[in-house]
N, C-alpha and C positions, 0 to 999 in steps of 0.2 A: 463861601457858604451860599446855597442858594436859598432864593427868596421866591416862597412859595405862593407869595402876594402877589404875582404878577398883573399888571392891568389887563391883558389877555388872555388870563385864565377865566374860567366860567365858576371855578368854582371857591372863589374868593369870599371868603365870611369864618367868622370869628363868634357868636355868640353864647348867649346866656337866656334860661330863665324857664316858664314852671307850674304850677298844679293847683286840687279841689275839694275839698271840706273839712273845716274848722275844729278847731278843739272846744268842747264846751269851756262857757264861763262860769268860774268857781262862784258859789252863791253865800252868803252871809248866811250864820246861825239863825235862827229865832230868837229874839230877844224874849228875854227872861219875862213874868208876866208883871206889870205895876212898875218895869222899867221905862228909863223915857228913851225915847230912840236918839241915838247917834246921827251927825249928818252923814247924808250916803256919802260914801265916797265915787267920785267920777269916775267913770268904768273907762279905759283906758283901751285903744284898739283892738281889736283881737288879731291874735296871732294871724290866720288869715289875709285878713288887712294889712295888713305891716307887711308881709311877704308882698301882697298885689300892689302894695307903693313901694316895692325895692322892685318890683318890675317894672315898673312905669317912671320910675327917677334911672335902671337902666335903658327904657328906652330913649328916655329924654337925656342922659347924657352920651348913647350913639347918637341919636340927631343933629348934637351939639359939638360931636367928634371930639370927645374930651373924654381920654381916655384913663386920668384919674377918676375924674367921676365915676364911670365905669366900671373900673377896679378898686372902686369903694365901696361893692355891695359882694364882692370875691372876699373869702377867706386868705388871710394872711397864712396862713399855717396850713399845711396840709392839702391844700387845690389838686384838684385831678380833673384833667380834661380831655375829652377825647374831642377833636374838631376835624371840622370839614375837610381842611385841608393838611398835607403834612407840613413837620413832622405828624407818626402817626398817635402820638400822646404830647400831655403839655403837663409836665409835674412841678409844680407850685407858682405861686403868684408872680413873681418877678418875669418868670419864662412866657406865663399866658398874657403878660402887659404887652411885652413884646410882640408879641404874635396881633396884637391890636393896634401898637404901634407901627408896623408891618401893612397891616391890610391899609391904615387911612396914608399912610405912604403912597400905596399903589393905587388909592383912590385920591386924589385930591381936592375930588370939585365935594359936593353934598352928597350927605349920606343918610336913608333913614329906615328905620323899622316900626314895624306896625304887627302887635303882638295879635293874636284869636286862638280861643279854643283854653284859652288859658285855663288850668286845673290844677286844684291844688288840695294835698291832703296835708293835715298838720298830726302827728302824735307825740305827744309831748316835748319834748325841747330837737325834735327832727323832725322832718316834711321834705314833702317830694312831689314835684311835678310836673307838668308836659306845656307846652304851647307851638303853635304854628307860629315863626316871624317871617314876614314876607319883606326882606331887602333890597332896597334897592343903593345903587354904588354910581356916582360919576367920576370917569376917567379925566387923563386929563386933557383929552380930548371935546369931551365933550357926549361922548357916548354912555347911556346908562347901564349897569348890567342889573339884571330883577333876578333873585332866588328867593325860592319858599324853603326853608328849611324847617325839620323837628329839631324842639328842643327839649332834653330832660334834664333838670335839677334837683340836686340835695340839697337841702336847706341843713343848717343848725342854727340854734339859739346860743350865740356867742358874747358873754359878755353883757345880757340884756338885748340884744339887737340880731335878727334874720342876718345869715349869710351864706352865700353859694359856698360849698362846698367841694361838690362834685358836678361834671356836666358833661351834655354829651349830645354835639352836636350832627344831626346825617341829613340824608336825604335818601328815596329810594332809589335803587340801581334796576334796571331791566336785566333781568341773568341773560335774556336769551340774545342781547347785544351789545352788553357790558357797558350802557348808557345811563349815565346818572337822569333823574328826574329830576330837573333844577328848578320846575315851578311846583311840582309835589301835590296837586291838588287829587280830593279824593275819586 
């Protein structure tokens, strides 16, 4: 089988992640008149939020190259990914572990991303969205490789808790030399 992670590939990367405006917060009734008020209750993140910290606990568990963590903000059930590199799909969770298991293989020294552009739209228990991560990978050599890649995610509301669903990771290609844009900048 080959291994599409190689350390002399340029186009070595595996991720996740996403999008831009929130679902409104549900408001309490009016109390009845000559009633005494209830304590409020503490208003609890908003959907929004909770997505932009499963970004940021996936960036923080790429940097950390811990690819459980990682694959603890992915859907158990159902994952569909289309990545960087082939194969040219990844259908469920177990197959896109590997695939990350894979790249920090062919990467062995430090690894980190740094998410911009982040957006995110939430409509009720689904959301969806985009970010620029700018990767960088050491070999084990010692040489780093940088890619800018997009990225889009599906969010669901699983169980209480944000999870990647669907994703889909590119970068642009030049038609007229059949050259990928590996820094992608606009």
């Amino acid at each position: 089988m080959l291994n599409p992670w190689k350390p002399t590939a340029a186009l070595a990367l595996a991720l996740g992640i996403t999008g831009a405006a929130s679902a409104a917060t549900p408001t309490a009734a009016p109390a009845a008149p000559g009633a005494t008020p209830a304590a409020a209750k503490p208003a609890g993140p908003s959907d929004k939020a909770q997505i932009e910290a499963l970004e940021k606990g996936f960036s923080a568990g790429f940097d950390a190259k811990s690819v459980d963590k990682i694959m603890s903000y992915y859907a158990r059930e159902g994952l569909f990914v289309f990545d960087i590199t082939p194969p040219r799909e990844h259908v469920g969770w177990a197959d896109y572990k590997k695939d990350f298991e894979g790249l920090f293989a062919a990467f062995p020294g430090p690894a980190t991303v740094q998410l911009s552009e982040l957006s995110i739209t939430v409509v009720g228990s689904v959301a969806y969205g985009h970010s620029i991560q700018d990767v960088h990978f050491t070999a084990a050599d010692g040489s780093v490789t940088e890619l800018a890649v997009r990225v889009t995610d599906v969010y669901r509301k699983l169980a209480g808790k944000w999870k990647i669903v669907q994703e889909h990771v590119s970068v642009p290609v030049d038609l007229a030399t059949l050259k990928p844009d590996l820094l992608s900048k606009p």
